[in-house]
N, C-alpha and C positions, 0 to 999 in steps of 0.2 A: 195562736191568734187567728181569727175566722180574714182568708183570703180578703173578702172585701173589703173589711174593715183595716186592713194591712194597706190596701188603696187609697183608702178617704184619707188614711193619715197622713201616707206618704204626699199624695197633692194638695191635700185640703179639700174644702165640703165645695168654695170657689173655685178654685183654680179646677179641680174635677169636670164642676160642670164643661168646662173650656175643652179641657183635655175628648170629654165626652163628643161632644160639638165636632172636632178635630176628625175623630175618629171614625162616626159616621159619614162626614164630608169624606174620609178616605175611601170608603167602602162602596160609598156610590159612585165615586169617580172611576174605582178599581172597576164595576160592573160597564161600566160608561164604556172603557177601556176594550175589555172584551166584545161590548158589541159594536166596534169597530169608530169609536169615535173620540179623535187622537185627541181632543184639547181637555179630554179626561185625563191624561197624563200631568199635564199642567198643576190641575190640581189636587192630583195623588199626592206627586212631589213634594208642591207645598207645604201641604196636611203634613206629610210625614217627618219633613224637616221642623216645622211648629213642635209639633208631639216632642220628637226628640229633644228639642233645644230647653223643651219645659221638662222635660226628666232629669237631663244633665244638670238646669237650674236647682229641681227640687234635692236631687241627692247632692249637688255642693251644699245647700243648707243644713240638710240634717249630718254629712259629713264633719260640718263649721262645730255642731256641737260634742260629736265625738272627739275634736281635737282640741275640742275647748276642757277638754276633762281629762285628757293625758295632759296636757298643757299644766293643769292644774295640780296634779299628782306630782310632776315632778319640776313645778315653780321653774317653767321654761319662761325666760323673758318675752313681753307682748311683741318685741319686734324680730325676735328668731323664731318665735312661733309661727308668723305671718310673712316670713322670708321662707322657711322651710316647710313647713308641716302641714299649711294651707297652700304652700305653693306645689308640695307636690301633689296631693290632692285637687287643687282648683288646675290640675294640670295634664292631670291622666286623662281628658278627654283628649288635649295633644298628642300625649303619647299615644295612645290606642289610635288615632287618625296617622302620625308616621308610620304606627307598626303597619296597619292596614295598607298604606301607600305605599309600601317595601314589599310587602312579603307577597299580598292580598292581589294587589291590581297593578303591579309592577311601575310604580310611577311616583318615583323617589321626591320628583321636582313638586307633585301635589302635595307632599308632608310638607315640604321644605317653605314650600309659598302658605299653607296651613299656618305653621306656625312662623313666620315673617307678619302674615295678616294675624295671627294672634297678639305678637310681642306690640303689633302698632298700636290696633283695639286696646291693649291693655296701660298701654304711654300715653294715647290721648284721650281715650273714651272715658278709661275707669277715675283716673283724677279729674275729669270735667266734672261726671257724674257725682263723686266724691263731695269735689269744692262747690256745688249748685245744691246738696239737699246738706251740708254741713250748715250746724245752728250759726255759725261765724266763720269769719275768713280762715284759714288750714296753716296754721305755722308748725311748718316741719322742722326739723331735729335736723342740725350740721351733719350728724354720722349718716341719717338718712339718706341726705342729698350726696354727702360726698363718699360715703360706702358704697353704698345698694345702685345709685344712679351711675356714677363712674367706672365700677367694675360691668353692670350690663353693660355699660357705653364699650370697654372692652372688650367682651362677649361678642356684639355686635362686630365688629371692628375683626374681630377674628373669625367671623363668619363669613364676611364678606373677603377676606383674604384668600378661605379655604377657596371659594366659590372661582376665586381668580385663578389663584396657585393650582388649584385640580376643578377644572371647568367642564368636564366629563365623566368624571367617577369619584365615590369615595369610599378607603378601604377602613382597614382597621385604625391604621397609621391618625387619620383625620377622625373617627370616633374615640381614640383614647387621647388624643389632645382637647377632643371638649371636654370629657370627662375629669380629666387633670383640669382643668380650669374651673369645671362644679367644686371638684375637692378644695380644690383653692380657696375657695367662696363659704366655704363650711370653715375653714381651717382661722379666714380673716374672723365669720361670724362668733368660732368658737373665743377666739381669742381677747375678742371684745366684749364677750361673757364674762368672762373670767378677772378680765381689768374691774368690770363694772359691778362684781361681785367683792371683790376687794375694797371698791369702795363701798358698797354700802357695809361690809364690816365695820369700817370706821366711826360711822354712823346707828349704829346697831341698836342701842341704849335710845336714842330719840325716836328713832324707827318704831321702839315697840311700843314705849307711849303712844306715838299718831296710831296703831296697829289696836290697841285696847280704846283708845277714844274710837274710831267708827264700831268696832265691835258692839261698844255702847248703843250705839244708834242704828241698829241692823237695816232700817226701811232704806238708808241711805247707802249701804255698802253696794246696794245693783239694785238702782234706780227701775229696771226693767224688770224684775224679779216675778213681777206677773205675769210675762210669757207662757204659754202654754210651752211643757217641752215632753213632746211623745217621747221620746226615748230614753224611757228609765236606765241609768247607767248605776251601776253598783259595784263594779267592781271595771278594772283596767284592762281585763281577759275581756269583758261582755264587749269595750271602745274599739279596740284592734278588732272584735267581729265584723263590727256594724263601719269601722271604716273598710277595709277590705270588699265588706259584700256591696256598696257602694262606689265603691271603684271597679267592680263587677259590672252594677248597674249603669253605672255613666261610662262605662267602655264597648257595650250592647250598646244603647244609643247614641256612640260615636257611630258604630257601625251606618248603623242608619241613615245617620247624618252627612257621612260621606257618601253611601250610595246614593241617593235620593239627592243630594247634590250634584253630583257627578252628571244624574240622569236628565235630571232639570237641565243643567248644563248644556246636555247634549241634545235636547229638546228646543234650547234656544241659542242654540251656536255658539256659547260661552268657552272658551278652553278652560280645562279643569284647573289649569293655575290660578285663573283667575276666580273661578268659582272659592278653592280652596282660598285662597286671598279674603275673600271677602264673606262670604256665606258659612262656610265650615267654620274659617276662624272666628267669627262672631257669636256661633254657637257652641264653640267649644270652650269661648270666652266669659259664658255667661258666671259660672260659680265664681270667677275672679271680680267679677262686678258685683256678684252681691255679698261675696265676702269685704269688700272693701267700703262698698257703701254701708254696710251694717256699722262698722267701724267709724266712719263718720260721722253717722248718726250718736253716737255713743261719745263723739267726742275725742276717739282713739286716732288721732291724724298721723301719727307716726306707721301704725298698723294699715292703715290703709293705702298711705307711700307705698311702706316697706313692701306688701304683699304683692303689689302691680311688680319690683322689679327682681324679686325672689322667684315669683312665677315666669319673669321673662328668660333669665337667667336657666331656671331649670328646662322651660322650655328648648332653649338651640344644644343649652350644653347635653339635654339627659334625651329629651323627644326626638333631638337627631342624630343621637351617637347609639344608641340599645338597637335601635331596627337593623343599622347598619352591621354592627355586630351579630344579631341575631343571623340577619340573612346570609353573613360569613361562615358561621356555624352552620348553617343548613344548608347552601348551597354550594358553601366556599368558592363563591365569586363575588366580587368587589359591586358596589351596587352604580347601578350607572345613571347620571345625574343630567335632565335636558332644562335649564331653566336659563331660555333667552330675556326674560323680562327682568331684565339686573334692576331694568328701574325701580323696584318694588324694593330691593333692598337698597338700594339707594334712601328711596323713599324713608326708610325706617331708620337711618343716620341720622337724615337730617328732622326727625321728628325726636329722638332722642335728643339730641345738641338744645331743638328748644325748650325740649322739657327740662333739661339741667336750667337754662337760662331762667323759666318761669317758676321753679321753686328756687334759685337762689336769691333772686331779686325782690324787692322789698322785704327786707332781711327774711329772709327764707318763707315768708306765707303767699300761699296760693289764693286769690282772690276769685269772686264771683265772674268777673269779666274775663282775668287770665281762664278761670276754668273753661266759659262759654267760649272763646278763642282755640282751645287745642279741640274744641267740638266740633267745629266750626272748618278747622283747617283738617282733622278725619274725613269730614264728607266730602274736600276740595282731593283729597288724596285717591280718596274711592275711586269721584270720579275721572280721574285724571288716567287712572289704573287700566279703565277700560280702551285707552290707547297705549297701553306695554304691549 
């Protein structure tokens, strides 16, 4: 496939032009730069953090369809799919920001407040967004709320211990207890596969009636079936290509995105915690919001839950136990951990505690107003952040 034509698809003929726009705004600001005139900098940064945040967005999209076709091969349920398979995917820009923050720029506390500001983004941003373009109010699924939500809630709870318990470094010891806690999460999800496959045996014989009645009426089985979808998938070898080189792609423009954060940062006296806090996690937060609002759109309110606390989940437990590890293996020294602003995780306690409240309450659906409220209480959190 002809190089540029491999560009249009991947951003679109729109989104392109934008990207374009971006690009030479960077290039003149870079010249700006060299002949000595600093508030070129400014806007390099900017440009380049844009650029990236819109690549990261574009490959979580075409990523959503590659895992929509393993998904499909092997009849993985809508809500392990979007707990796991999109979560670790809408997740690797976390990851490659910790590894970076570990290994790259020595500054473990940047991943750690990275993905704190992701896990928040992803509790109150992506179900506002979610519950405001859903065709009706969001009534989530009891196992949703009381699985997915209470074990992050855990998750969380043991982060904040680590951080107490070892306030200065963390070795292996603290990377293979998050990791025991991911398995864990795989072990609860497997388990409740397995219940809920049982039952629909029971059901088997009515199942395939409803299963040959839509068949009947094909326009109706995917409503959206007119999509355009660039990427011919044919076989499950070509899916694992196109996801991998994808998590290639959106791990290069983490790169990016942390530096060019970083720089901004230090251009405008911001400490890099907070930078990652807020700017990185938001851009690396992007494919988790448009996997979930797609899902909303669609109606799938369980999948859009589910995937906010699958992603957050993978995030503490997988994006800050591998670097740490990693960096043991390579340096075999313990990585050393400076993050005064506990408030920030604090912060993200008590934003979880209300998000269990606002989907349990009014038997489990998320309304327009609750959604506009945890939107609402994001931006009071930002700015509050700028005094940790």
């Amino acid at each position: 496939m002809n190089p540029i034509n491999s560009i249009i698809i991947f951003f679109g003929k729109d989104l392109l032009k934008h990207v374009i726009v971006f690009c030479i705004i960077a290039i003149i600001s870079w010249f700006l730069i060299q002949n000595g005139i600093v508030w070129g900098g400014y806007i390099l940064w900017i440009s380049l953090i844009l650029i990236s945040t819109i690549i990261i967005w574009r490959a979580g999209d075409f990523f959503s369809i590659a895992a929509n076709y393993v998904q499909e091969k092997h009849n993985i349920p809508q809500s392990i799919k979007a707990a796991v398979i999109d979560a670790i995917a809408s997740s690797f820009p976390e990851f490659c920001v910790a590894v970076i923050a570990v290994l790259m720029i020595g500054r473990a506390e940047v991943g750690i407040a990275s993905v704190v500001g992701s896990a928040l983004y992803n509790v109150l941003v992506i179900p506002a967004a979610a519950g405001l373009v859903a065709a009706t109010p969001m009534v989530i699924s009891r196992e949703v709320v009381w699985r997915d939500n209470i074990f992050y809630l855990g998750v969380t709870i043991l982060l904040c211990a680590m951080l107490w318990i070892f306030p200065n470094e963390w070795g292996a010891g603290v990377a293979c207890l998050f990791l025991l806690a991911y398995i864990g999460y795989i072990f609860i999800l497997q388990r409740d596969f397995k219940t809920s496959s049982k039952l629909e045996k029971d059901s088997l014989t009515a199942e395939a009636h409803k299963v040959e009645a839509i068949k009947s009426e094909p326009e109706l089985l995917n409503p959206e079936s007119e999509e355009i979808n660039e990427i011919e998938l044919t076989s499950e070898k070509k899916a694992w290509f196109w996801i991998i080189g994808l998590m290639l792609v959106m791990g290069g423009a983490s790169h990016i995105l942390v530096e060019a954060s970083l720089s901004l940062g230090n251009m405008l006296g911001i400490d890099g915690v907070i930078m990652g806090f807020i700017v990185i996690a938001a851009g690396t937060s992007v494919p988790d919001t448009a996997l979930s609002v797609i899902s909303a759109r669609k109606g799938q309110y369980d999948a859009a839950i589910s995937n906010v606390f699958g992603s957050n989940i993978f995030d503490i437990c997988v994006c800050l136990s591998i670097p740490i590890l990693l960096a043991l293996a390579i340096s075999g020294e313990k990585t050393n951990i400076e993050l005064p602003q506990m408030g920030l995780i604090w912060s993200l306690v008590g934003a979880t505690f209300l998000a269990i409240y606002f989907f349990w309450s009014n038997n489990y659906t998320l309304t327009k107003l609750k959604a506009g409220m945890m939107g609402m209480l994001y931006l009071l959190i930002i700015l509050i952040s700028f005094t940790f």
